[in-house]
Backbone as ProteinMPNN parsed JSONL, in Angstrom:
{"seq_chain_A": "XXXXXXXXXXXXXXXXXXXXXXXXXXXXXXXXXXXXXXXXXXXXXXXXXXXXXXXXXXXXXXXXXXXXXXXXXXXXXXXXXXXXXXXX", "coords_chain_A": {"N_chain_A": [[-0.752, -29.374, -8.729], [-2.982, -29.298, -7.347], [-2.366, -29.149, -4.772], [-1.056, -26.907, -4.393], [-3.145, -25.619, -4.654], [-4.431, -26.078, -1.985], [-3.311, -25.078, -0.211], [-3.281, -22.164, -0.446], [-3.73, -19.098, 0.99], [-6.246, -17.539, 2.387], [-6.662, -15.738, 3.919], [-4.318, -14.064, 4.507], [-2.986, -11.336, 4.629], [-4.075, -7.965, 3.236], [-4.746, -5.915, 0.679], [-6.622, -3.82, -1.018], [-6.839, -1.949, -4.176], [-7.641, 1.347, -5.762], [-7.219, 2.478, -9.224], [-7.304, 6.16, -9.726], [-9.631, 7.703, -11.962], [-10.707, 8.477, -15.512], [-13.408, 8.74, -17.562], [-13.936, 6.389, -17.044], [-11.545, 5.169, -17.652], [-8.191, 4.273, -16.045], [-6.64, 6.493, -14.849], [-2.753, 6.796, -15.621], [-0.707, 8.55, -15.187], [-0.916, 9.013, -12.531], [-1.254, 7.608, -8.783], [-2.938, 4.5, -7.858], [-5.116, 4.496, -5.055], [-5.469, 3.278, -1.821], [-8.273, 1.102, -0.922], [-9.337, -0.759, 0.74], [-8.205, -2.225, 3.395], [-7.646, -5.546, 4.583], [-7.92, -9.013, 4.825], [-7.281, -11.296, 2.118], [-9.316, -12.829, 1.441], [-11.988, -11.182, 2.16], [-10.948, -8.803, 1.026], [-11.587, -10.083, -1.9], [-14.192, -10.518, -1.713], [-15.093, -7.96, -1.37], [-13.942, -6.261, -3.933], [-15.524, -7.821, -5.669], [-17.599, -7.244, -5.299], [-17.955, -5.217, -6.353], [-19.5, -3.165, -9.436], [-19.365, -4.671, -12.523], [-18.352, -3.563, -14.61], [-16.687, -1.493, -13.928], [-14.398, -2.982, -12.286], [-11.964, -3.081, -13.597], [-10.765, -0.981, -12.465], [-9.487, -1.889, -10.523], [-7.032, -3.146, -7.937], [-5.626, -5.821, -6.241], [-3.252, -6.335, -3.479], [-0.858, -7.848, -1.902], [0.894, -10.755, 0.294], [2.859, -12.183, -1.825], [2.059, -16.192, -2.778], [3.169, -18.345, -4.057], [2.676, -20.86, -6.575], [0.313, -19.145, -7.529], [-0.697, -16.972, -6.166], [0.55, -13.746, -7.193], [2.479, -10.622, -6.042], [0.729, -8.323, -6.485], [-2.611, -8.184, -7.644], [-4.278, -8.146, -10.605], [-7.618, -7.868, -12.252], [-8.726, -9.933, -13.449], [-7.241, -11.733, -12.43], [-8.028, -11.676, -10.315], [-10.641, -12.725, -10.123], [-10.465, -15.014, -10.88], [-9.528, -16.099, -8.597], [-11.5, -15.546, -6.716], [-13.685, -17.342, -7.836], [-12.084, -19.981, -7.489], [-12.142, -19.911, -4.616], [-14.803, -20.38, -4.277], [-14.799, -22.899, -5.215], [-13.383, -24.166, -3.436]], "CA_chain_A": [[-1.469, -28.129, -8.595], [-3.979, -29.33, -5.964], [-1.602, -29.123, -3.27], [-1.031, -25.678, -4.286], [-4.771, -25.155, -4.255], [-5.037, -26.72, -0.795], [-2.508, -24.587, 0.716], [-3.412, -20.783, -0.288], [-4.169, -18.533, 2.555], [-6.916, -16.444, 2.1], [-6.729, -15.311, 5.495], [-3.406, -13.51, 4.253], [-2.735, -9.564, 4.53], [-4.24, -7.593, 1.419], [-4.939, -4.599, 0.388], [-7.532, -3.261, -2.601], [-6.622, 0.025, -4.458], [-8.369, 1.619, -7.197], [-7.068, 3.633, -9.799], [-8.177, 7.283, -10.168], [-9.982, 7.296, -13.425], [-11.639, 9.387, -16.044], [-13.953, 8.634, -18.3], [-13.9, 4.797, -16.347], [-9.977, 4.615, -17.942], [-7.488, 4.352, -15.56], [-5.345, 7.626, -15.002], [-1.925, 6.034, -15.514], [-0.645, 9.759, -14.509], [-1.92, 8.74, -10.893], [-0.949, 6.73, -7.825], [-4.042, 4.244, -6.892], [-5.33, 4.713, -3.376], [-6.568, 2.026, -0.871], [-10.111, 1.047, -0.113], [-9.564, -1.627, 1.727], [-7.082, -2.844, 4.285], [-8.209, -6.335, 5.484], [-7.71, -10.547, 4.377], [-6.964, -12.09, 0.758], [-10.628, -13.242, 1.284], [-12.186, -9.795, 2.197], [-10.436, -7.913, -0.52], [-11.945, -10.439, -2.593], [-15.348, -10.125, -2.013], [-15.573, -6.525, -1.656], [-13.862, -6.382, -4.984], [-16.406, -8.991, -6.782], [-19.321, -6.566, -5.127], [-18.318, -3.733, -7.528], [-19.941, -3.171, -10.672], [-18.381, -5.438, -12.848], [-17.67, -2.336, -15.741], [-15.544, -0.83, -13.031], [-13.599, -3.864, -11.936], [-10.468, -2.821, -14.419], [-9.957, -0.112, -12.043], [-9.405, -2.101, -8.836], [-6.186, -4.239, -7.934], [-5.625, -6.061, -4.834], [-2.086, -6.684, -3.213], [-1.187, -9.019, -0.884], [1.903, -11.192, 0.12], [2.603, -13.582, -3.129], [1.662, -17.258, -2.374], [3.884, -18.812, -5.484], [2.728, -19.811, -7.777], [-1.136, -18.773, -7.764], [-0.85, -15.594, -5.737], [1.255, -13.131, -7.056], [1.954, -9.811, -4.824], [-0.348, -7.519, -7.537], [-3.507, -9.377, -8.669], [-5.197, -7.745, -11.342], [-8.739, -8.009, -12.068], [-9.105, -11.038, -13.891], [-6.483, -12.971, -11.541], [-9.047, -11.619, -8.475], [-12.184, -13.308, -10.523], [-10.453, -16.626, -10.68], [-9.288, -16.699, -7.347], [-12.942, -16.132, -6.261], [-14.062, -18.732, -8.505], [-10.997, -20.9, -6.837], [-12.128, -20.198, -3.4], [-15.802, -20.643, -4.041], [-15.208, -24.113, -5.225], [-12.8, -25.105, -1.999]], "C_chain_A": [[-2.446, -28.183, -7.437], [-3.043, -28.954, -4.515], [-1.388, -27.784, -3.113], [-2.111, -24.587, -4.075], [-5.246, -24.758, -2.442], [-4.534, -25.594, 0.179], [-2.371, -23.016, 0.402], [-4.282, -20.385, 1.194], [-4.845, -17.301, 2.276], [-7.016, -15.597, 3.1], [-5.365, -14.23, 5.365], [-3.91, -12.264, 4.26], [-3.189, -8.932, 3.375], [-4.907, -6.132, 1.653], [-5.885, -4.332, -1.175], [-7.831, -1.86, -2.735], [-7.499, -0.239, -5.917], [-7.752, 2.481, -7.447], [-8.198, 5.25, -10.212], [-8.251, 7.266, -11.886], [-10.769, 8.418, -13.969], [-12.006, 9.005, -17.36], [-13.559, 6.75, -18.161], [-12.843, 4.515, -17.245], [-9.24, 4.846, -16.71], [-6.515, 5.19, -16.041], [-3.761, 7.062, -14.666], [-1.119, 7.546, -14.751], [-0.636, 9.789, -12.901], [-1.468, 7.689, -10.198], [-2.685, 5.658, -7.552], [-4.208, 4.389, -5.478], [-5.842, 3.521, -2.627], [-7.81, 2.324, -0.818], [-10.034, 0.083, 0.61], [-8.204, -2.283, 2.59], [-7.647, -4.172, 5.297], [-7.727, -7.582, 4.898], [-7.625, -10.273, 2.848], [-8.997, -11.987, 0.479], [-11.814, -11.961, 1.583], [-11.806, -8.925, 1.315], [-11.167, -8.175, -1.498], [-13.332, -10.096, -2.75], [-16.066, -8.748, -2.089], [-14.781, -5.601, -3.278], [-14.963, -7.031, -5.858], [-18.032, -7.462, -6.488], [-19.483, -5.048, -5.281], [-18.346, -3.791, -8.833], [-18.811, -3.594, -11.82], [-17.356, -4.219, -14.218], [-16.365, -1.733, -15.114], [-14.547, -1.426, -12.396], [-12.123, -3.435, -12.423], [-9.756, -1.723, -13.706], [-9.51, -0.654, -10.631], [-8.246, -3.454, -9.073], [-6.072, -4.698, -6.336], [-3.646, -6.528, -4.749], [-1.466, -6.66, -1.75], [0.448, -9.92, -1.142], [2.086, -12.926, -0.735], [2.667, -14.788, -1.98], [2.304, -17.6, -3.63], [3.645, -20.155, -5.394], [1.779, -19.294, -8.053], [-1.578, -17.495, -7.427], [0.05, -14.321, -5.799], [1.325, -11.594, -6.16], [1.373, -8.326, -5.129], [-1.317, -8.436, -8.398], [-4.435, -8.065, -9.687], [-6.613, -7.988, -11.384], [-9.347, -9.507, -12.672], [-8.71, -11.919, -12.778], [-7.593, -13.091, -10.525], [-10.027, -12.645, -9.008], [-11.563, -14.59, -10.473], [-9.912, -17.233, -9.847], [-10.673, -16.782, -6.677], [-13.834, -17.474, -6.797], [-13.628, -19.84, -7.549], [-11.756, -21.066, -5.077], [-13.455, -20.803, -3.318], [-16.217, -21.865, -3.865], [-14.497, -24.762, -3.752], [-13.979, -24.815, -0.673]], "O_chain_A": [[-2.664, -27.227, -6.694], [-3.409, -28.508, -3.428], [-1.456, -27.29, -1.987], [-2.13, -23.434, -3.644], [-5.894, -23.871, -1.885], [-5.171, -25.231, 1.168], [-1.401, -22.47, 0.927], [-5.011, -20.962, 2.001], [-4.293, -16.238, 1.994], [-7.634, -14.556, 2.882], [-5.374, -13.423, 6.295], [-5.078, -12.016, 3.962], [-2.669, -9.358, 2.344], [-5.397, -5.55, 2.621], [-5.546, -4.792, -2.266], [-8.481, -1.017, -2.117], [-7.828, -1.161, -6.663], [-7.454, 3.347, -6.625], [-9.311, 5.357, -10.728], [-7.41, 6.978, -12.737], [-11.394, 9.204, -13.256], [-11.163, 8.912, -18.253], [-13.031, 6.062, -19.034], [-13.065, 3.457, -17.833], [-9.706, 5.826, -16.129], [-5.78, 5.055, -17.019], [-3.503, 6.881, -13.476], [-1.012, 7.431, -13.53], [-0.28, 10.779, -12.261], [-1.215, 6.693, -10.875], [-3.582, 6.296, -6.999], [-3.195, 4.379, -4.779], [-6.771, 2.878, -3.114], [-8.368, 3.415, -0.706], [-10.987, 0.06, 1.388], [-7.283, -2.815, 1.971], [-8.004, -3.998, 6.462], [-6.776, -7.255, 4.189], [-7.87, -9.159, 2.385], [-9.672, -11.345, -0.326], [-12.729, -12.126, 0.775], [-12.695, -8.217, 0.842], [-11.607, -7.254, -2.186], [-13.721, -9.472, -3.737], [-17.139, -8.445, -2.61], [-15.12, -4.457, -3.579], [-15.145, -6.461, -6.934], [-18.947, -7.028, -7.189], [-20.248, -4.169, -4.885], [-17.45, -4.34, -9.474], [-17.718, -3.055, -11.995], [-16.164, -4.179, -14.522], [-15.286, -1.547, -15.677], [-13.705, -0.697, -11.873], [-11.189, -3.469, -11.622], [-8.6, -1.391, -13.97], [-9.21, 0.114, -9.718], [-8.336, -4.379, -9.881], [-6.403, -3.975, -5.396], [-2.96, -6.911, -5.697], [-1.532, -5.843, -0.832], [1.085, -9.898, -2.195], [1.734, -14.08, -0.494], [3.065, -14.678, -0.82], [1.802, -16.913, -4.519], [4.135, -20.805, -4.47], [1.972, -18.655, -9.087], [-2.481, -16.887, -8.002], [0.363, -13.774, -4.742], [0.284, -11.307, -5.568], [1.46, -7.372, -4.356], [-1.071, -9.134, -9.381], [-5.158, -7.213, -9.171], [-6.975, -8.433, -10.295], [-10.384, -10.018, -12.247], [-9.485, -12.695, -12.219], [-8.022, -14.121, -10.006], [-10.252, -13.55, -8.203], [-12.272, -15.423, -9.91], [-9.673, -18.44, -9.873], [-11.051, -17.825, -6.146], [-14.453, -18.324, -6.158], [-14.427, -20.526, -6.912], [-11.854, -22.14, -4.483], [-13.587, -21.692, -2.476], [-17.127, -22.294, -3.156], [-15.013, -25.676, -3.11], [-13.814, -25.345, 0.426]]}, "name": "protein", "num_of_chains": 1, "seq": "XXXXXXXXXXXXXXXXXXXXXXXXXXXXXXXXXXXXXXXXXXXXXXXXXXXXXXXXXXXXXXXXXXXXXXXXXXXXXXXXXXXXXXXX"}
C-alpha cells in the first residue's frame, strides 16, 4: 500500500461539482455543476474549506489513480485523501 501512497498524483486533472440542493439534501432530480476546474490537490482544499454540514453536497472527479483514487470521490473519500496528503 505505501507504494501506492507514494505514487498518487495530486497534481492530476479534477474537477469539484456540487449538487443543487434543497433544504441542504441533494436534488437527485438535478445535474451537479462545477465550481472548480483545477489539480487533485486544489479541488481538495477548496472542498475541505466548505462548511463541513455542506460537504455531502460536493464531489470531486478526477482521472482514477487505482486503487486509492477512483474517477468520482465522494465526500468522505475527499476527507481521507486530505488526511493522506497532509501526512505525505
Amino acid at each position: 500500500m505505501s507504494d501506492d501512497i507514494s505514487q498518487l498524483n495530486f497534481g492530476a486533472s479534477a474537477r469539484l461539482y456540487k449538487w443543487p440542493s434543497l433544504g441542504n439534501a441533494r436534488r437527485e432530480d438535478r445535474m451537479p455543476y462545477m465550481v472548480a476546474d483545477a489539480t487533485l490537490d486544489e479541488c481538495i482544499r477548496e472542498f475541505m474549506a466548505k462548511p463541513e454540514k455542506t460537504r455531502h453536497l460536493y464531489e470531486i472527479r478526477t482521472v482514477p489513480q487505482a486503487p486509492l483514487v477512483p474517477e468520482i470521490l465522494s465526500p468522505e473519500h475527499i476527507v481521507e485523501l486530505s488526511r493522506l496528503r497532509d501526512f505525505l
